[in-house]
N, C-alpha and C positions, 0 to 999 in steps of 0.2 A: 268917568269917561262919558263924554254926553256926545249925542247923535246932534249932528248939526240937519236940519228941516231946509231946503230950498225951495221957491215959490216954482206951479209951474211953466211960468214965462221963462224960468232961468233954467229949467231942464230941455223946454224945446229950445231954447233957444242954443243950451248947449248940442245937441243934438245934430239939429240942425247944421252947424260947423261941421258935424262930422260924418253926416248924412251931404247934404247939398256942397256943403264947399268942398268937402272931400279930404281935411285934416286929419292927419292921425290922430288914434284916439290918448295914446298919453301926452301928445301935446297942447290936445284942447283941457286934459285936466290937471296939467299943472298950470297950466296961464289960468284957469279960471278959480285953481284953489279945491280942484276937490279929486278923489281919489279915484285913479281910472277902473279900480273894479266899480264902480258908482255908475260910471258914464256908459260902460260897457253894460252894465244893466238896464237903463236908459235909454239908447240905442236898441239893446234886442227886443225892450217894451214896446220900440214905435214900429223896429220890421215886419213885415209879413213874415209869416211862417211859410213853412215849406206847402204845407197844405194848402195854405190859402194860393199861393203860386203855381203848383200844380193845376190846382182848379182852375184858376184863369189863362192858364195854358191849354187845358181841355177844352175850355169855352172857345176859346179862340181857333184851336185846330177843329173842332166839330163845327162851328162856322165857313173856316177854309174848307171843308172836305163837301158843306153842303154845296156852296156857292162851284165847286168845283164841280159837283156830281150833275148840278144845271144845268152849266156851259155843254158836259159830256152829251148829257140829251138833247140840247139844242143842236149841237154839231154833229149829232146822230141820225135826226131827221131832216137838217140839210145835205147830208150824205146819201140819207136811204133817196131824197127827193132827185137827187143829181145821178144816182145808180141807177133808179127805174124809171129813168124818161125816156121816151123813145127816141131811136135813132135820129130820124129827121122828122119833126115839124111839117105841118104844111103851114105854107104861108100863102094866102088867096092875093098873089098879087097880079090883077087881071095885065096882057100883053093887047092893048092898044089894035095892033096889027090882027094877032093870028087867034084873042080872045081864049088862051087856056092859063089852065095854073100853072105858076110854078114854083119850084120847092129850093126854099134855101138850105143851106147847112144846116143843124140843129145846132150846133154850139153858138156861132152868131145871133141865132135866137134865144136859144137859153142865157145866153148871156144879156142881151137886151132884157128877157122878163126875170131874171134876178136883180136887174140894177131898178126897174122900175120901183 
């Protein structure tokens, strides 16, 4: 009983079929001639492990959670900036006629020096 040797172009490439194209796995090793415990071993040599998947799903949420923690801060001290403004503004806009100040709304103006 002799072991038959395949090159390994012919193992990705069997793989492959059954990775990317998405074939099942005893039907890429009967078309191809060789025994799906073979292929099956094959296949689990090129997946990632569970560890290595776990990790990069770590990486990934500890990235989402820092990028998230940032926005919180920034949207924290646009909050605290908008809580403790004062009521109204003055706005020195001199009257022509009678020469005094007068005071517009403070949202109208907070709103204009936010958009600036």
């Amino acid at each position: 009983m002799s072991t038959q040797r395949y090159t390994p172009e012919f193992k990705e490439e069997a793989v492959r079929q059954v990775v990317e194209r998405g074939y099942p796995v005893p039907e890429v090793a009967a078309r191809l001639g060789v025994s799906a415990h073979s292929l099956y071993k094959w296949v689990k040599a090129v997946m990632p492990t569970k560890d290595e998947k776990q990790s990069a799903e770590l990486v990934e949420a500890k990235s989402e959670i820092l990028r998230l923690c940032s926005q919180m801060r920034r949207l924290e001290e646009e909050r605290d900036l908008l809580k403790n403004r004062p009521t109204r503004l003055p706005v020195t806009l001199m009257n022509r006629n009678l020469g005094e100040v007068h005071w517009r709304h403070a949202e109208s103006v907070a709103v204009r020096f936010l958009e600036a």
